[in-house]
C-alpha positions as a Markdown table, in Angstrom:
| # | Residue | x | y | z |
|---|---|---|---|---|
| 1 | Unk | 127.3 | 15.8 | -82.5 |
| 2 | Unk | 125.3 | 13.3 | -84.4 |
| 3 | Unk | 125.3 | 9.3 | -82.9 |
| 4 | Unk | 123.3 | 6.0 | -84.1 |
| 5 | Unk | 121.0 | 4.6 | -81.8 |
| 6 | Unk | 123.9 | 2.2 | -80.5 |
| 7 | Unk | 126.5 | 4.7 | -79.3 |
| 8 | Unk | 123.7 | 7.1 | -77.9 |
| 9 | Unk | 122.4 | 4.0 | -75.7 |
| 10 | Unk | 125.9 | 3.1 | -74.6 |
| 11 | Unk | 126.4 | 6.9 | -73.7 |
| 12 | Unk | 123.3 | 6.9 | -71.6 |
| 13 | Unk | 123.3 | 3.6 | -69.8 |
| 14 | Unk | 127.2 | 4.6 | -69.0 |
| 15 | Unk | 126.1 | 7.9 | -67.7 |
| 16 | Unk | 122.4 | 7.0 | -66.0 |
| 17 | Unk | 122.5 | 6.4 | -62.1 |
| 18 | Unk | 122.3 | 2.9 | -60.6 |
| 19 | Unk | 119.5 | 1.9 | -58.3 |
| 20 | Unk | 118.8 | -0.7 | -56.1 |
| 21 | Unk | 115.5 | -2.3 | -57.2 |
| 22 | Unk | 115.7 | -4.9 | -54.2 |
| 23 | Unk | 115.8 | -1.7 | -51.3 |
| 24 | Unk | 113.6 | 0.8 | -53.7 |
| 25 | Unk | 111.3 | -1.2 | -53.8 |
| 26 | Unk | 111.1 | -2.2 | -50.4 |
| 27 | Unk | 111.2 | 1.5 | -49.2 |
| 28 | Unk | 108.1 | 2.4 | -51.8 |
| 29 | Unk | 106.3 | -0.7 | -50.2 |
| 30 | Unk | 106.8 | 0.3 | -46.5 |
| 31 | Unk | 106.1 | 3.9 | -46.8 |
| 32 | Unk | 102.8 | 3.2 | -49.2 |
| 33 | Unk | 101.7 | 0.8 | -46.0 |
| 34 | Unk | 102.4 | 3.5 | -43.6 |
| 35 | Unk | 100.3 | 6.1 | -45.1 |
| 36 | Unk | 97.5 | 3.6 | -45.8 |
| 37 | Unk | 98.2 | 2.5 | -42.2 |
| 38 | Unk | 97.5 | 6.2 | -41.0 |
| 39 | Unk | 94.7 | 6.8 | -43.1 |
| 40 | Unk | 93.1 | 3.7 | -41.4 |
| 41 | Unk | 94.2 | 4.9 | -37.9 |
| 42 | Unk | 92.7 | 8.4 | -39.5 |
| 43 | Unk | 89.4 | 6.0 | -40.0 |
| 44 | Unk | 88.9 | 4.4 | -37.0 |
| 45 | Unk | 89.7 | 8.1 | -34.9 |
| 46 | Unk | 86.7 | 9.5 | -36.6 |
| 47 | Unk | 84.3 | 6.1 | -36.2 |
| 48 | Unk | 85.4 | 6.7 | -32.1 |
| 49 | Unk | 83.9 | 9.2 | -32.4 |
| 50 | Unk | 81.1 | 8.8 | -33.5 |
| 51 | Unk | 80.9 | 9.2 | -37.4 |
| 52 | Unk | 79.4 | 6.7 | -39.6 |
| 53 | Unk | 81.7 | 4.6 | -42.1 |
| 54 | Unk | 80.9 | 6.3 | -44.7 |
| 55 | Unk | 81.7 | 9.9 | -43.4 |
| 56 | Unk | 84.9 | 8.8 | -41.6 |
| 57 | Unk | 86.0 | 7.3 | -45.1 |
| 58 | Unk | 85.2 | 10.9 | -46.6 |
| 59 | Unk | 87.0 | 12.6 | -43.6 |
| 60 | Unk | 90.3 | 10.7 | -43.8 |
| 61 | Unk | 90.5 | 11.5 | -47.6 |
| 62 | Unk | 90.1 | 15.0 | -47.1 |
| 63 | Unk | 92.7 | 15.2 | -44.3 |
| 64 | Unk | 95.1 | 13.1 | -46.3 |
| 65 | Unk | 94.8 | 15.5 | -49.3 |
| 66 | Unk | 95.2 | 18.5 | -46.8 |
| 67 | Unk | 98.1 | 16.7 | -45.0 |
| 68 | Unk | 100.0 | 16.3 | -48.4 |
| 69 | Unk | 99.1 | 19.8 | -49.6 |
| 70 | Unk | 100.7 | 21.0 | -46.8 |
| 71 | Unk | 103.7 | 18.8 | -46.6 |
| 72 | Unk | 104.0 | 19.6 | -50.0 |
| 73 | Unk | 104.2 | 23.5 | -49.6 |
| 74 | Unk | 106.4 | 23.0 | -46.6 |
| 75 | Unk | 109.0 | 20.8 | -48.5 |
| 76 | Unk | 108.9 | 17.6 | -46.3 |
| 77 | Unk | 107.1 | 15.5 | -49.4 |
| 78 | Unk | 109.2 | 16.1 | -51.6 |
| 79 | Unk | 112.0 | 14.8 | -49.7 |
| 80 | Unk | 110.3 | 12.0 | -48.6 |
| 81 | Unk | 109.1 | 11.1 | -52.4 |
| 82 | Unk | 112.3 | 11.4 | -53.0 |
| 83 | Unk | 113.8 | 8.5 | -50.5 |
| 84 | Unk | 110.1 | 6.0 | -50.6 |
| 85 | Unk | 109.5 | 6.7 | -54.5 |
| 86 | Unk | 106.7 | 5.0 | -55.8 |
| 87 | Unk | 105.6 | 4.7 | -52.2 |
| 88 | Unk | 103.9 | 7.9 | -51.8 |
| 89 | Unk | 101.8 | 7.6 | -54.9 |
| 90 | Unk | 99.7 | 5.9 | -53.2 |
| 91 | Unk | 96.7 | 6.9 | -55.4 |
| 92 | Unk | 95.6 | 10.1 | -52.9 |
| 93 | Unk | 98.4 | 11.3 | -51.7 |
| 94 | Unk | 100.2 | 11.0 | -55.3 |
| 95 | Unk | 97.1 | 12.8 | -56.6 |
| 96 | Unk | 97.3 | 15.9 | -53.9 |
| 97 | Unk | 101.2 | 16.3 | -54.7 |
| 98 | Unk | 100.4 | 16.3 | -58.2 |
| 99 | Unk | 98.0 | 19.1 | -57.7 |
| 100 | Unk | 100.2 | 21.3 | -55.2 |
| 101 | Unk | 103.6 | 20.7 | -56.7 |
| 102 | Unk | 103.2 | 22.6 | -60.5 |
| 103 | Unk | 101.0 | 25.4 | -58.7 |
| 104 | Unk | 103.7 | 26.0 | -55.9 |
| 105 | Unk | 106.5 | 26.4 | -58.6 |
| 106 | Unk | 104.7 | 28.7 | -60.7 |
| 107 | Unk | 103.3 | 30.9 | -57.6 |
| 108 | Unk | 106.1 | 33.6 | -58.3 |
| 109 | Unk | 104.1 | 34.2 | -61.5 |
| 110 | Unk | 100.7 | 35.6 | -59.9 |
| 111 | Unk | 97.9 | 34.3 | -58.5 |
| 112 | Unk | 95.7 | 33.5 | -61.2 |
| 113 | Unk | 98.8 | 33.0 | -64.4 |
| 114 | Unk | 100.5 | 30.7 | -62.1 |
| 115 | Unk | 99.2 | 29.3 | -59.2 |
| 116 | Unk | 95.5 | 29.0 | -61.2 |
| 117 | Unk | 96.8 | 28.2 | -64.4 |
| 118 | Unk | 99.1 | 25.6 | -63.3 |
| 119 | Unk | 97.1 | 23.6 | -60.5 |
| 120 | Unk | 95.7 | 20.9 | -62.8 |
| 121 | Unk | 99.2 | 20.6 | -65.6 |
| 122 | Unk | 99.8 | 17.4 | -64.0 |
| 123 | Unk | 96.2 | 15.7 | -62.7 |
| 124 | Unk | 94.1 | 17.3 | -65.6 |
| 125 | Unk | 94.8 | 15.4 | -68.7 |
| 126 | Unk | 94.1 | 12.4 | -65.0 |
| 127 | Unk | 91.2 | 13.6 | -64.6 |
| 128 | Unk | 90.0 | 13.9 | -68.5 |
| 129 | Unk | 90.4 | 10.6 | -69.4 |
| 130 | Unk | 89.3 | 8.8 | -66.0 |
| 131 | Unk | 86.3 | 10.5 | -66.6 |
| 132 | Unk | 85.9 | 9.8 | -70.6 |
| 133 | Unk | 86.8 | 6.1 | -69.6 |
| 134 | Unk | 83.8 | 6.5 | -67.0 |
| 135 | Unk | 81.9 | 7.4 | -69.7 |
| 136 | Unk | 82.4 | 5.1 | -72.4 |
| 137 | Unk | 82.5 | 2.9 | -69.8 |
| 138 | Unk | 78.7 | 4.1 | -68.8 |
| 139 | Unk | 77.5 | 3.7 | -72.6 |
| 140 | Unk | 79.4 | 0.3 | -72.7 |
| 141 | Unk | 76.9 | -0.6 | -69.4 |
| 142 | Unk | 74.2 | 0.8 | -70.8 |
| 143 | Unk | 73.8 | -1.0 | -73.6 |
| 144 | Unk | 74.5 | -4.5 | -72.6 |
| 145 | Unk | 71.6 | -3.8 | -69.9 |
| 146 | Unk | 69.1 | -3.0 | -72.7 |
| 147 | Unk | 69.7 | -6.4 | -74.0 |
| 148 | Unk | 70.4 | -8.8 | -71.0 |
């Protein structure tokens, strides 16, 4: 079957699914504020009792990424990514599901061929080029501090 450009884009657009941008995005905006809401709650829990700002900040982001991991392994996130959308990318939680996910699906293959080799599919080529921007960004910084 060969089509133009024209009649494959009126095939698509008469065969992609409808959304509601109004309600999608109002579902991606209350669920994001709900699990920043939590990680706050999660913040001011560990400053009662007793940890310093800094620690309790640390804390809540490692129980976040474990609380995703494991909603993620159980099934729940998925299903709730799949009602909030762009609400659960809220830039930890996104990141944790984007480790667990690819590893859980290829866990049938083995310990070390799936689960290893497929933790970081998604957040590596992330975590490359955050950190090459952090770089360039350091050489950038550098150099305008020799000659300010």
């Amino acid at each position: 079957m060969d089509m133009d450009y024209k009649t494959y884009k009126k095939y698509a657009d008469a065969h992609a699914l409808k959304s509601n941008l109004w309600l999608n995005s109002l579902k991606a905006f209350a669920v994001g504020g709900v699990i920043c809401m939590f990680g706050q709650g999660l913040i001011a829990l560990y400053k009662a009792f007793g940890m310093a700002p800094d620690d309790a900040g640390a804390l809540c982001s490692v129980t976040l990424i474990f609380l995703t991991g494991l909603l993620t392994g159980a099934g729940i996130f998925d299903k709730l990514a799949k009602h909030a959308g762009a609400g659960t990318l809220v830039p930890i939680t996104g990141f944790a599901n984007s480790i667990a996910a690819p590893a859980l699906d290829n866990k049938a293959e083995g310990l070390v061929t799936g689960l290893g080799s497929k933790l970081f599919v998604i957040a590596g080529p992330v975590i490359l080029f955050g950190t090459l921007a952090a770089a360039v960004y350091g050489v950038i910084y550098y150099i305008y501090t020799l000659f300010a």
